[in-house]
N, C-alpha and C positions, 0 to 999 in steps of 0.2 A: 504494500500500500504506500504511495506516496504523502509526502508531507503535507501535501495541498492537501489530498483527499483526507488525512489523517484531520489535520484541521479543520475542514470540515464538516466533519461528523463531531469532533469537541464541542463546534458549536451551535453544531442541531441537535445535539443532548443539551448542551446550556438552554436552547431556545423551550424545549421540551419540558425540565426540570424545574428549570429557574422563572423561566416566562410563563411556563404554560400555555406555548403555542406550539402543534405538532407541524412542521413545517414539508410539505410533499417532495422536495428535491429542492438539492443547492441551488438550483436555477431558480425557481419562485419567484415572483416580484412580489416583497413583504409588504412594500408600499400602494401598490395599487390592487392589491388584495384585499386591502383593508386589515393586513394579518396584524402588522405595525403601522401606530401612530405616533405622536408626538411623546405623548407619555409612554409608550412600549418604546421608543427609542432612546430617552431616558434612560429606562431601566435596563435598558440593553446595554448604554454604557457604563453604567456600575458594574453591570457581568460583566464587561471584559476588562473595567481595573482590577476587581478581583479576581477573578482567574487567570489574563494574564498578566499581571503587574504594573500597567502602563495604563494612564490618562488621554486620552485625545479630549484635549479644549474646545468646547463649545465654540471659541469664534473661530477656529479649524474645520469643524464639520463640515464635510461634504456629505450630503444625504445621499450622492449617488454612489456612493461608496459603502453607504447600507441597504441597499436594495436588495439584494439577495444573501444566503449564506456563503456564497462563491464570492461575492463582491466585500463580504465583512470578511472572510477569512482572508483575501489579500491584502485587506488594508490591516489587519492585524499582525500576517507574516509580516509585514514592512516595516512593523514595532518592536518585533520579537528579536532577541541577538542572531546575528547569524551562525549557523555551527558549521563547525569545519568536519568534514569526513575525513578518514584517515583511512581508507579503504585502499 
């Protein structure tokens, strides 16, 4: 399983768990579903300061960077350290 896909699924169990939204596939549009609004995008950001360690500032926000779990999982790889393989 790749790292994209790995994060992925992190964060459609957070969506799951934490939000109590079952979300159909990382493609989804959260926003024009109705799935996520204003306050589930809130709350969305507190799941990912806590689980992954990092803040994105409100006057930062891009909302089209949460539109799906594929488009939050990239903007969150892009916060997370990079690892180095040693393979």
């Amino acid at each position: 399983m790749s790292s994209a896909t790995a994060l992925q699924d992190q964060i459609t169990r957070m969506f799951a768990t934490q939000l109590k939204i079952e979300v159909p596939s990382p493609e989804t549009d959260l926003l024009n579903s109705g799935m996520l609004d204003s306050l589930g995008l809130v709350d969305l950001l507190v799941q990912i300061e806590e689980q992954f360690g990092f803040s994105i500032p409100i006057e930062n926000l891009e909302v089209e960077s949460f539109r799906s779990v594929a488009t939050i999982a990239n903007q969150v790889a892009q916060h997370l350290p990079k690892r180095v393989d040693h393979s």
